[in-house]
C-alpha positions in Angstrom: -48.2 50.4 -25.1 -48.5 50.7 -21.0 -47.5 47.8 -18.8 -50.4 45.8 -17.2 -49.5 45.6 -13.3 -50.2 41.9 -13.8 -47.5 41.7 -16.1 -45.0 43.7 -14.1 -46.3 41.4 -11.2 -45.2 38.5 -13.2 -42.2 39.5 -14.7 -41.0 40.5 -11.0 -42.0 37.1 -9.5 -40.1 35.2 -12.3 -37.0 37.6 -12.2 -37.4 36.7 -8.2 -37.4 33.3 -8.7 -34.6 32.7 -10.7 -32.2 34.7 -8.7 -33.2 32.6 -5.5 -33.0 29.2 -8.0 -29.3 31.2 -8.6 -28.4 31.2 -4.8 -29.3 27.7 -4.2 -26.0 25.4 -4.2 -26.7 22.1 -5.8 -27.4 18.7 -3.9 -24.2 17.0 -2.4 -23.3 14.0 -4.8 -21.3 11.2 -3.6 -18.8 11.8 -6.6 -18.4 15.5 -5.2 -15.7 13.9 -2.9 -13.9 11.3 -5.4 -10.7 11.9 -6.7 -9.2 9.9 -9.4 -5.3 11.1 -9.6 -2.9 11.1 -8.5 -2.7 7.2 -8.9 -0.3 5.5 -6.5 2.8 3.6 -7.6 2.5 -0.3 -7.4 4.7 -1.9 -5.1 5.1 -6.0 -4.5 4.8 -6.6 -1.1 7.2 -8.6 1.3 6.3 -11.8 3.1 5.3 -11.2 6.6 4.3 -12.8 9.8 2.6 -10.7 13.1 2.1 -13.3 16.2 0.4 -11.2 18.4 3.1 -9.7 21.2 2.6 -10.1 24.9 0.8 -6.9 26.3 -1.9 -7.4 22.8 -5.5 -7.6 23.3 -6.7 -10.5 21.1 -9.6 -9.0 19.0 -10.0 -12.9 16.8 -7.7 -15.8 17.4 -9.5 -18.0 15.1 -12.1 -19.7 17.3 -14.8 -17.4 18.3 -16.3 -14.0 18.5 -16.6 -13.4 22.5 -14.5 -10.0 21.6 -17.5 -8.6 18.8 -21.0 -7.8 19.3 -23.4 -6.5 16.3 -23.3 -2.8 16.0 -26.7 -2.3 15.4 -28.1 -4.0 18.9 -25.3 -5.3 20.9 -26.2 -8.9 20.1 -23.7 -11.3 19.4 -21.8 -11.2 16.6 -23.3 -13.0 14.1 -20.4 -13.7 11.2 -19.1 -16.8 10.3 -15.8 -18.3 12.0 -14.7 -22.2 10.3 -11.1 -23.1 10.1 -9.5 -19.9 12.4 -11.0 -17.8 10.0 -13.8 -15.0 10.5 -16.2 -14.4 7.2 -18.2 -11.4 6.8 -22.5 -13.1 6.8 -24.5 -12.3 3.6 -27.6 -13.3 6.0 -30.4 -10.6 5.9 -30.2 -8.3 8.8 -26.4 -9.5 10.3 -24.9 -6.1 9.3 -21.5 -4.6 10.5 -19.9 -6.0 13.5 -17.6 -4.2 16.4 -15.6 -5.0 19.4 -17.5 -5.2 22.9 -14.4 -2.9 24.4 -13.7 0.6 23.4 -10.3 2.1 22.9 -8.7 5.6 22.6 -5.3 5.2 20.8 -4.0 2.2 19.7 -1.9 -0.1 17.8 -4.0 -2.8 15.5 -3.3 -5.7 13.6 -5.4 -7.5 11.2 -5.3 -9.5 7.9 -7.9 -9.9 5.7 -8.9 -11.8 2.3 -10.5 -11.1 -0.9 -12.0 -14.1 -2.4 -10.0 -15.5 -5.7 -13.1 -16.1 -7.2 -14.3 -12.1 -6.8 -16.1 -10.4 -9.0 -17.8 -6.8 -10.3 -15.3 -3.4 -11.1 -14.8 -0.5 -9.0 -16.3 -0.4 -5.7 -18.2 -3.6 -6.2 -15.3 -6.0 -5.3 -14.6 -7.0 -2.4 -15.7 -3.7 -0.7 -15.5 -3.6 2.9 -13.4 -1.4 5.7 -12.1 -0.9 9.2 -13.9 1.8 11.3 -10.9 2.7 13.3 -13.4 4.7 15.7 -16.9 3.3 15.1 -18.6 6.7 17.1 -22.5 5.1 16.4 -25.0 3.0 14.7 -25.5 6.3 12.3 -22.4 7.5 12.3 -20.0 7.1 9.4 -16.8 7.3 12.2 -13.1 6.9 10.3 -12.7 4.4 8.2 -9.8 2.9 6.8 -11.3 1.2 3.2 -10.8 -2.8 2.3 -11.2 -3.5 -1.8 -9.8 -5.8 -4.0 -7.1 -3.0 -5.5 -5.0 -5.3 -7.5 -5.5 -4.4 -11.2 -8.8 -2.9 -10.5 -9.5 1.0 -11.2 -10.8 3.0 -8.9 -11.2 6.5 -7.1 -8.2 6.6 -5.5 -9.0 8.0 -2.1 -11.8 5.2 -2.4 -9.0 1.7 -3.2 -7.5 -0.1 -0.5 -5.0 1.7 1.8 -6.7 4.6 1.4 -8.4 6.9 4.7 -11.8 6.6 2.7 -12.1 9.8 0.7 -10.0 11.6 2.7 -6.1 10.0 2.4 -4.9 8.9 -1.0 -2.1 6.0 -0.2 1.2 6.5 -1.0 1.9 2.9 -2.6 -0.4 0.2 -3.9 1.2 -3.2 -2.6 -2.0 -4.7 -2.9 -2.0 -8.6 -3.2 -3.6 -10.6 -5.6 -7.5 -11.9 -4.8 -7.3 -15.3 -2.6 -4.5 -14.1 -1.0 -3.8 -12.7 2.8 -3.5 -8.9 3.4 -2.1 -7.4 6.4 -2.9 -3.8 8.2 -0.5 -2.6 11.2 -2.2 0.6 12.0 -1.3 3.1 14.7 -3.8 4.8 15.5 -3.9 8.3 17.4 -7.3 9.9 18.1 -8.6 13.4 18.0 -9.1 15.1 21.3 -11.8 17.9 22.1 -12.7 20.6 24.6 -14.6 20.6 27.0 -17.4 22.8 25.1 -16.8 19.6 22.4 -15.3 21.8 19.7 -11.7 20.2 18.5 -8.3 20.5 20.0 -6.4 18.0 18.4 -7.0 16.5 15.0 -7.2 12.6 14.4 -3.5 11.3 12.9 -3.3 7.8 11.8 -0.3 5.9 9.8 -1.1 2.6 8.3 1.6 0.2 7.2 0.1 -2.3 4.0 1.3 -5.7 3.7 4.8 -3.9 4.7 4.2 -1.3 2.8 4.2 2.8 4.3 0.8 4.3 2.8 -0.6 6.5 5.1 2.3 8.8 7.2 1.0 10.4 10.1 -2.0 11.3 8.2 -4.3 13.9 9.8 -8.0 13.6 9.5 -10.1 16.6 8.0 -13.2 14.4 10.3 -14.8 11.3 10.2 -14.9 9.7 6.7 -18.1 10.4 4.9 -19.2 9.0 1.7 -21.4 12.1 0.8 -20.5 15.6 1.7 -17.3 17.3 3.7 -15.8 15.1 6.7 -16.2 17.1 10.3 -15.4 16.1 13.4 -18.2 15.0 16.1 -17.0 14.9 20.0 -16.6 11.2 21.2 -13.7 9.9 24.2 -13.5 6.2 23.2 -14.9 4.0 20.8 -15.0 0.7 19.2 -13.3 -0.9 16.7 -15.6 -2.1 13.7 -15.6 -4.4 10.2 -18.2 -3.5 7.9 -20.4 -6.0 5.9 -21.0 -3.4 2.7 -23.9 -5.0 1.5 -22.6 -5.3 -1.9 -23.2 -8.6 -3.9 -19.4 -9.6 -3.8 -18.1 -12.8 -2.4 -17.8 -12.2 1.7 -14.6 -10.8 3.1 -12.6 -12.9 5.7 -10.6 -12.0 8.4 -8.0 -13.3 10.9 -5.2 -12.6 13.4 -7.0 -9.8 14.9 -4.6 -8.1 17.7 -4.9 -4.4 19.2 -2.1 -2.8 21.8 -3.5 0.0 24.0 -1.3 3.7 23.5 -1.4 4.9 27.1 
């Protein structure tokens, strides 16, 4: 029995179709870029105390927010500050929160809190992080991740310590929830060209409640939560806490110092 041309047409479009349906790569998932091993070695922290040194720029000092503004529209900061502490605001619309100055490389200092009484697994506890270039409103910049990581599984380019999905840390000296962390970061940041494409990479080594976990570590790009990091042109930015939105108890801050790298 002949062919109908219809049928030929037919059998062509479908065989058509399912070769370009072939070609198509599949939608970018946000556990694309989550990786779960390997797992970082626990280590107890020491005890520690940073008093900020002479030539520091005082980000928080425990009784107001004249350094921060609101990164969505350069208002005020609108977080909460009682008893030399700063507390991330669960109010509607208050958002992430940044410094009014902008910096290049650096040295920063900051503690921060999880709340004893936190709860929710994973990413929902405690979640928050330290944009160590905050390069927009939209942009996702580099971010260096806050979580409750004591005794609570995670991705591990995702828990605390970590260069969010980018640098696994070497050591988890995470502290228990309720009590103080600490961050000394150094902070190095990528230079470009002048037709913006990259000339130097982004290197960044982060020392964890006294604990080594990130070594010089170079950035792929800024730290995205879906897709491939890449690197966007920017000269200086600031330095920004994030509220995550998440319904865990609000993060708190303090001791807040930063040293310009000439």
């Amino acid at each position: 029995m002949r062919n109908h041309p219809s049928n030929l047409l037919a059998c062509t479009v479908l065989i058509l179709t399912a070769s370009l349906s072939a070609q198509q790569p599949a939608a970018p998932k946000h556990q694309d870029t989550e990786v779960y091993e390997p797992v970082p070695p626990i280590v107890t922290p020491g005890v520690t105390d940073a008093a900020p040194p002479s030539d520091a720029i005082v980000l928080f000092d425990g009784k107001n927010l004249d350094q921060w503004v609101s990164t969505k529209d350069k208002s005020p900061a609108k977080w909460t500050v009682a008893d030399d502490i700063l507390t991330v605001s669960k109010a509607p619309g208050t958002g992430n929160i940044e410094t009014k100055k902008t910096f290049k490389n650096y040295q920063l200092h900051i503690e921060w809190r999880i709340p004893e009484n936190i709860t929710g697994t994973d990413q929902a506890r405690g979640n928050s992080g330290v944009f160590l270039a905050s390069t927009g409103p939209g942009d996702d910049g580099y971010e260096l991740q806050i979580l409750d990581s004591y005794n609570n599984k995670t991705y591990v380019n995702g828990q605390a310590g970590s260069i969010y999905k980018q640098g696994i840390p070497l050591a988890n000296p995470n502290r228990k929830p309720g009590e103080w962390q600490t961050y000394n970061v150094i902070w190095n940041a990528p230079t470009f060209n002048s037709d913006g494409t990259l000339k130097t990479p982004a290197y960044v080594t982060v020392v964890f409640n006294g604990v080594l976990v990130q070594n010089h570590f170079e950035l792929k790009g800024q730290t995205l939560y879906v897709g491939q990091p890449f690197y966007k042109p920017y000269d200086t930015a600031p330095i920004k806490l994030q509220a995550h939105g998440d319904k865990s108890e609000p993060i708190s801050f303090r001791n807040i110092w930063v040293r310009e790298l000439k």
